[in-house]
N, C-alpha and C positions, 0 to 999 in steps of 0.2 A: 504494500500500500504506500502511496504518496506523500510525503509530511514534510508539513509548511514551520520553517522554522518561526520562532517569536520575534516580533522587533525588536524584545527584548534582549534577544539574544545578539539582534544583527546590532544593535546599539552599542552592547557592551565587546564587540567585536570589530568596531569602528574606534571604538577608544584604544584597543589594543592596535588597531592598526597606524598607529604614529609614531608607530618605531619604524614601520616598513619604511616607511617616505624617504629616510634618510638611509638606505640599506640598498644594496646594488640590489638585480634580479629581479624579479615581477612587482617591486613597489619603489621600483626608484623611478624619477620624472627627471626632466630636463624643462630648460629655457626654450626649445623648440617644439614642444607638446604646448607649450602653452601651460603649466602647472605652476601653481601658483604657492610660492613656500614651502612647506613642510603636508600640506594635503595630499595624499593617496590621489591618484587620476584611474577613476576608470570610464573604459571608452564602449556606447555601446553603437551599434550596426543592425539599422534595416536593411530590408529587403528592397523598399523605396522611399524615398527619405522623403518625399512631399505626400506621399498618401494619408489620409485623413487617420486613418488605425492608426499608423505609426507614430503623428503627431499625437495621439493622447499618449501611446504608450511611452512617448518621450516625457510627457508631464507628468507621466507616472514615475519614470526614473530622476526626473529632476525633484521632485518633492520628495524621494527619499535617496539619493544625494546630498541636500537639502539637512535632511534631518540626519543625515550618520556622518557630515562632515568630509564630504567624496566630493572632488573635482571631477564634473561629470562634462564628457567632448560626446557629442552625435552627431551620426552620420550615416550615409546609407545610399545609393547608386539613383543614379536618376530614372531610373523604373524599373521593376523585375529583372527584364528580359536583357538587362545589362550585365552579366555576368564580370565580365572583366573588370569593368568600373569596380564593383564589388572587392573582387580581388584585390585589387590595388589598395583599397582602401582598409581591408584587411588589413596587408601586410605595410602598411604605413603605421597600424594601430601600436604591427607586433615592436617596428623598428623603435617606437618612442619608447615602451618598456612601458606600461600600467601597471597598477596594481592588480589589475583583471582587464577583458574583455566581455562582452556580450553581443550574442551571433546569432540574427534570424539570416540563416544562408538562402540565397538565392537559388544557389546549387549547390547541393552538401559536396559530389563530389569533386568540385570545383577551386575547395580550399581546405583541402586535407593537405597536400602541400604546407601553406603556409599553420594551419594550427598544427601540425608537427614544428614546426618553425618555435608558435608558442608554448609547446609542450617541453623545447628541449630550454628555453627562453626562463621557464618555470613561471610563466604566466599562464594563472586560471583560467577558462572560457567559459560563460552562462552561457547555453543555450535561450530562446525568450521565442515565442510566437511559434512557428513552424520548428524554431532549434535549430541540429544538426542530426538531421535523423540517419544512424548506420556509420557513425563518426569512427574511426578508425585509428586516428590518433592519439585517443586517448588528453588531450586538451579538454574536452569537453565534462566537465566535471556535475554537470545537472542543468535543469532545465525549466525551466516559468513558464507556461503554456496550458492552453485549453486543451483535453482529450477529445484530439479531434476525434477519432473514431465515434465517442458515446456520442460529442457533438450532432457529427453528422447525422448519427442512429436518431437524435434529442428531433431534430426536424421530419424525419421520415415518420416516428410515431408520432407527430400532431395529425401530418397531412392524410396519413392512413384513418386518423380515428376522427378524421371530419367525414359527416355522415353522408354532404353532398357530394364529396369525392370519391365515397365509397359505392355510390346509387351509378356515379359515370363509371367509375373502371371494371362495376359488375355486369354494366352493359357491354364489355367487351368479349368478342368471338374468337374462334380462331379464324375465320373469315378477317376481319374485323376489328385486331386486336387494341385494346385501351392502350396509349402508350406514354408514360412517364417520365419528360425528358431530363437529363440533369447538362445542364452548362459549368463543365472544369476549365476553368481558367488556363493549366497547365497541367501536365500529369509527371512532374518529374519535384513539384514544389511538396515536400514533406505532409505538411500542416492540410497542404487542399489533397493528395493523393487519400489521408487518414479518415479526409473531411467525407469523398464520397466513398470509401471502404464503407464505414459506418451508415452513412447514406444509403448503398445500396443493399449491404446485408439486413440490415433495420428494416429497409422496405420490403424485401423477399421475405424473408421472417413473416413478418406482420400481413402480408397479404395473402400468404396460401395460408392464413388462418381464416381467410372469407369463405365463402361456401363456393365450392365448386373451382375453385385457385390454387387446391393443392396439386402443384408439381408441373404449375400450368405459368410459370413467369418465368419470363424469359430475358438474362441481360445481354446488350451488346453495343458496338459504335466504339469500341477501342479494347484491341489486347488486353489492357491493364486490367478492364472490367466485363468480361464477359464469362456468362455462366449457362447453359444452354436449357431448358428448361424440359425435364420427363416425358413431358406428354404434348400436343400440338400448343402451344403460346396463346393466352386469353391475354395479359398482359405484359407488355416488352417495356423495362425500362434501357433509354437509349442514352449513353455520354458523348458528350459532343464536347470536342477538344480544339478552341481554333489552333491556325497553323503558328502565331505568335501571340504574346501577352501583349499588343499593341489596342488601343482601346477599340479602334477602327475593326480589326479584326475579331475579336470578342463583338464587340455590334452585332458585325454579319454572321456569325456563328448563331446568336440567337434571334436573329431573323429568320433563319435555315431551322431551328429547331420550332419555333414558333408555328412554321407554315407545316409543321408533320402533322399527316393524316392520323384523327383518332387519340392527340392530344389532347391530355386531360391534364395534367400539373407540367408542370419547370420549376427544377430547383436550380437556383443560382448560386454556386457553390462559395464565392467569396463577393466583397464589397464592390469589385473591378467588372464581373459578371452580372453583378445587378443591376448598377449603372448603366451597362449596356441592355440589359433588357429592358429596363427604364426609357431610356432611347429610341431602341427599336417600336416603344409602342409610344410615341410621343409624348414622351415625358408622366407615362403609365394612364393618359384618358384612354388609349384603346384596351386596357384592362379593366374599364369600366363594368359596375356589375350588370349595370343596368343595361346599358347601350352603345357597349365598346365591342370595335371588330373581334376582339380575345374576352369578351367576356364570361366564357362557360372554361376558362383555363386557368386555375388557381398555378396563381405562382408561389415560390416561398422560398426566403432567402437565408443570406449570412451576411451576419455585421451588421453595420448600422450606417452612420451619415444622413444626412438633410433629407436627400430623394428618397431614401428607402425608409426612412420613417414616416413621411409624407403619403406615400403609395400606401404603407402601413395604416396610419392612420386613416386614410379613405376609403379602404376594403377593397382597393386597387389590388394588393397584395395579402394573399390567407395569413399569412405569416412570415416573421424570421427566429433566428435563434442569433442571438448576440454573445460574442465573449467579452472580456473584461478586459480590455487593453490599457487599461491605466494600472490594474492590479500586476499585468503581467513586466511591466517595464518598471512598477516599485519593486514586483518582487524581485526583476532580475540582477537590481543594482541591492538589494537586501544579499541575495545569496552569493552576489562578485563581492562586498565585501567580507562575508564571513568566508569564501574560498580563499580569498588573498590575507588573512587571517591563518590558514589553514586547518579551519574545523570543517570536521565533516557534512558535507551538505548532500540534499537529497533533492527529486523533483518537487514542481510545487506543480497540482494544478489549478487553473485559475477561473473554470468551471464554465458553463455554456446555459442561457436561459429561453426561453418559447416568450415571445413577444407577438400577439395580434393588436385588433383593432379594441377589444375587451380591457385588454390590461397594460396598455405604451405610459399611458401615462399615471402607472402607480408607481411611488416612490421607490422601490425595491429596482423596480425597471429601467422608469428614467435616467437614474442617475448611471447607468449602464450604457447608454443610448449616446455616444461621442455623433458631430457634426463634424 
């Protein structure tokens, strides 16, 4: 099981770390990091440093920064599908020497190179958001992040156990089959790959428990995800992979999944996918329940931001599941200092919640709900 250490603990583990600062090795700083005196520096790395998630989980790590006395540097590639960017900025983190790092990797294996680099450097690495899933180097010492997997499961059983989605996809034949699209952003990013594993087991699961669906759902539309289904297909859920993380392209991908015959939901596996389906349906009036060209096609998403609580809030969208990206960027700069400390640390996770039109704006929720 997973266990989240105490602030107290990460407190009294930032007081011990003011010995590091002045000690060669994973807590020494220079004038060229930018460190400022005798404070510990750690440096943390998105995936995309202008993406809306990323900026709360920055204010998540500046506030506890903030509070345990850490010089805190962020940074992170100018959009996913920049790998190299990444890299570089990696190994620019490892060359100033922190007292940690923290790594939502683009491409885990893309900088196993450089966190061997950190590992022989004797600097920490928190995993945060996606991680470093399959990390090899051994740098990677725990990790701040949502389970994706249950996550992704967390949204399949809303959409399954809504009663109007369950009346369309009973109406599918094998003639005729119901089909359940899901829009993966990319299928080589950790966090989205866990996001529709969960996804689509959760929904196989859950729907040959309807009557007349046992052994009758069928998945396919990418290697990564295909399960062939016992008996002729009543139900086909379909992943659709655009050919880049460019926004343009995620658009047209769920324009292409939108016009599938026999479509009954879409799930939008991350913030960058929703936006685009968002898009694709004019800013979500064609997901109108009433009188929109998609209005018999429940969508349901991940994450949050302005549009997708909007659509949310209008019954545009059946639903999302949000994770906690302020918790995940406090927790990661909590567990970079007790690593750079050298107590033992473990994962934290930072848990996934069902957000509709019912419940967006209960406190529990909202404050969940980053723009």
């Amino acid at each position: 099981m997973r266990t989240r250490r105490t602030l107290a603990a990460a407190l009294s583990a930032a007081v011990m770390l003011g010995a590091l600062a002045g000690c060669g090795g994973s807590g020494s700083t220079s004038d060229s990091s930018g460190a400022s005196g005798d404070k510990p520096k750690v440096i943390i790395i998105s995936k995309s440093y202008q993406n809306q998630f990323y900026q709360a989980a920055f204010k998540g790590a500046q506030d506890a920064a903030d509070a345990l006395g850490v010089e805190l540097t962020t940074n992170g590639p100018d959009a996913e599908s920049n790998i190299p960017q990444q890299v570089e900025q990696l190994a620019s983190a490892v060359n100033q020497k922190p007292a940690a790092i923290a790594l939502a990797a683009s491409d885990p294996n893309a900088v196993q190179d450089t966190l061997a680099q950190a590992k022989s450097a004797g600097i920490p690495v928190i995993g945060f958001d996606s991680g470093v899933p399959g990390d090899t180097s051994g740098a990677v010492v725990a990790t701040a992040a949502t389970d994706n997997e249950a996550a992704g499961g967390n949204v399949a059983t809303n959409l399954i156990a809504n009663a109007d989605v369950q009346k369309k996809l009973l109406e599918g034949t094998t003639d005729n089959p119901a089909v359940i699209g899901v829009l993966a952003q990319d299928s080589t990013s950790g966090s989205i790959v866990q996001r529709v594993n969960g996804f689509v087991d959760t929904a196989v699961t859950e729907l040959e428990k309807l009557p007349g669906l046992s052994g009758a759902v069928d998945v396919s539309g990418q290697e990564k995800w295909t399960k062939q289904s016992s008996s002729p297909a009543k139900v086909k859920i379909v992943v659709t992979v655009p050919p880049t993380t460019s926004q343009s392209d995620i658009q047209a991908a769920a324009t292409t999944v939108l016009a599938t015959d026999g479509l009954v939901s879409l799930f939008a596996a991350n913030q960058d996918a929703v936006n685009a389906v968002i898009s694709a349906t004019g800013d979500a009036t064609e997901l109108n329940r009433e009188s929109g060209k998609y209005k018999d096609i429940a969508v349901v998403g991940f994450d949050a931001g302005a549009s997708q609580k909007a659509a949310v809030a209008s019954g545009a969208f059946l639903g999302s599941v949000t994770q906690d990206p302020y918790q995940m960027g406090y927790q990661a700069v909590t567990l970079a200092v007790a690593a750079a400390n050298g107590d033992a640390v473990a994962d934290v996770d930072t848990g996934s919640h069902w957000y509709d039109k019912s419940n967006i704006n209960d406190e529990q929720i909202s404050i969940l709900l980053y723009d």
